[in-house]
C-alpha positions, 0 to 999 in steps of 0.5 A: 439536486438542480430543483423544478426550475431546470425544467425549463432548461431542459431537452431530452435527446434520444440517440438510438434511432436506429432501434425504434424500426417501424415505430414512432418515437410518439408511439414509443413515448406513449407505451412507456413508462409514467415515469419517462411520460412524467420526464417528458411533460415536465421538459415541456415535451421537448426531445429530440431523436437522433440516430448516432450510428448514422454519420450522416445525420447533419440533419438531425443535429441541426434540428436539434440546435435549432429546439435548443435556441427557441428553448433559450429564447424562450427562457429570455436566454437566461441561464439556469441556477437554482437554489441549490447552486446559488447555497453552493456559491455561499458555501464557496464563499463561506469555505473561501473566507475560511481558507483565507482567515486561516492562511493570513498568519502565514499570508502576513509573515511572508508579506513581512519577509517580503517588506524585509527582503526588499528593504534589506535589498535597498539598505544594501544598495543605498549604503553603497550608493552612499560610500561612493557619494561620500567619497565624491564629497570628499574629492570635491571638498579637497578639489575645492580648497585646492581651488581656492590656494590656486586661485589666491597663488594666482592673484598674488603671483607676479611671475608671468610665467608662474601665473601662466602655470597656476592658471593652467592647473587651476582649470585643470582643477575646476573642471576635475571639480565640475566632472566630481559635481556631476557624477554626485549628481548622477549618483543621486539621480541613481539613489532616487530611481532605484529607490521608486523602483524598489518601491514599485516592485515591492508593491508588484510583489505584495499585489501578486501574493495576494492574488496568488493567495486569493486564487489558492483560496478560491480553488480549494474551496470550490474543490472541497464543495466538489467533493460535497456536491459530485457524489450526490450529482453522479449519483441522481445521474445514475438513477435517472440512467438506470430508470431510462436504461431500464424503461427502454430495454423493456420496451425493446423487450416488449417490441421483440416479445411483439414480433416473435408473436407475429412471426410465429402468427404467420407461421401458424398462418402459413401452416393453415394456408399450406394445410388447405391448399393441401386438402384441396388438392386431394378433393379435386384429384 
């Protein structure tokens, strides 16, 4: 599954300490198995044993930390890949191209209704921007004509008093004129920002569509690589803890099997030792 290349990368950790007793995790390795032997030439003989019942071990662990950067500095703190996972990345790839390719129908029409949506949305607001400049228009041509017939009764009026009145309307008028001119202004000004307003959230939504649909893709394809890829990793993890599980319970079989026969050694021992000490003590009576 992770190909030769992982050994490199590898150290094996041995957590129960505590069970070895009076033996050497060397004279362990060494009544072990072939296959736990094998394991641990191929991980360059790097292990670690570490003794998690014991909650004092900041020790151990820092040693451990410590074997785990010199391996990473001796690998020139490369990580590992195999070719194993760089065929996974391209069937990733593949899955996500697929995926896309499949959702651009859908991914087209939404960036369509989104265009619509919008333009719709700006045809709206541009149309009544433009009632309402039309209207301005239409007070300013009326202003402006009414302007013009004041400004000529002004020249042909003779009457002090009625010249007097007209130019006071005629200002009136100008500056009702003016103030017309410059609220179309604004109106225009106001067309034009929310017409580069429209435009820029127009692009912001078609932008985040695509990298939502991008994302969507890429999850999806690397959940449906999981569900290639999990089932036959779980399943070289559970054959290598069985194997490690099974080696070690024999061994501690094998340990006990050893001691029952010491013990059982001395007590033979004992009884020949209790036996003559007895018939010694009936000689000398």
């Amino acid at each position: 599954m992770f190909g030769e290349g992982c050994w490199e990368h590898t150290v094996i950790l041995f957590t129960h300490d505590d069970v070895l007793k009076e033996q050497s995790i060397e004279e362990f390795l060494q009544a072990g198995s072939q296959d736990l032997q094998q394991l641990v030439e191929k991980s360059g003989s790097r292990y670690h044993v570490l003794n998690i019942k014991d909650r004092a071990h900041g020790t151990q662990v820092s040693e451990l930390l410590e074997q785990v950067e010199e391996m990473v500095a001796g690998n020139r703190e490369r990580f590992y890949s195999s070719q194993t996972y760089q065929e996974a990345e391209t069937q990733v790839r593949e899955m996500e191209g697929k995926i896309q390719r499949e959702r651009g129908e859908r991914k087209q029409r939404e960036e369509r209704e989104v265009r619509e949506r919008l333009q719709k949305e700006f045809q709206d607001s541009l149309i009544k921007i433009e009632g309402v400049i039309q209207e301005h228009e239409g007070d300013i041509r009326t202003l402006s004509e009414r302007t013009s017939e004041l400004e000529r009764q002004v020249k042909e009026e003779r009457d002090a008093e009625k010249k007097r009145e007209l130019e006071k309307e005629l200002k009136r008028e100008s500056d009702r004129r003016e103030e017309m001119e410059r609220k179309l202004e604004r109106l225009r000004e106001k067309t034009e920002n929310e017409r580069r307003e429209m435009e820029e959230r127009h692009k912001q939504e078609i932008e985040e569509m695509m990298e939502n649909y991008e994302g969507e893709a890429r999850v999806e394809a690397e959940r449906n690589l999981m569900k290639i890829v999990l089932p036959e990793l779980q399943r070289n993890i559970m054959i290598s803890q069985t194997k490690m599980q099974r080696e070690f319970s024999r061994q501690m079989e094998e340990k006990d099997r050893q001691m029952k026969e010491k013990d059982r050694a001395i007590v033979e021992r004992d009884g020949e030792i209790e036996g003559l000490i007895d018939r010694l003590w009936e000689m000398c009576k």
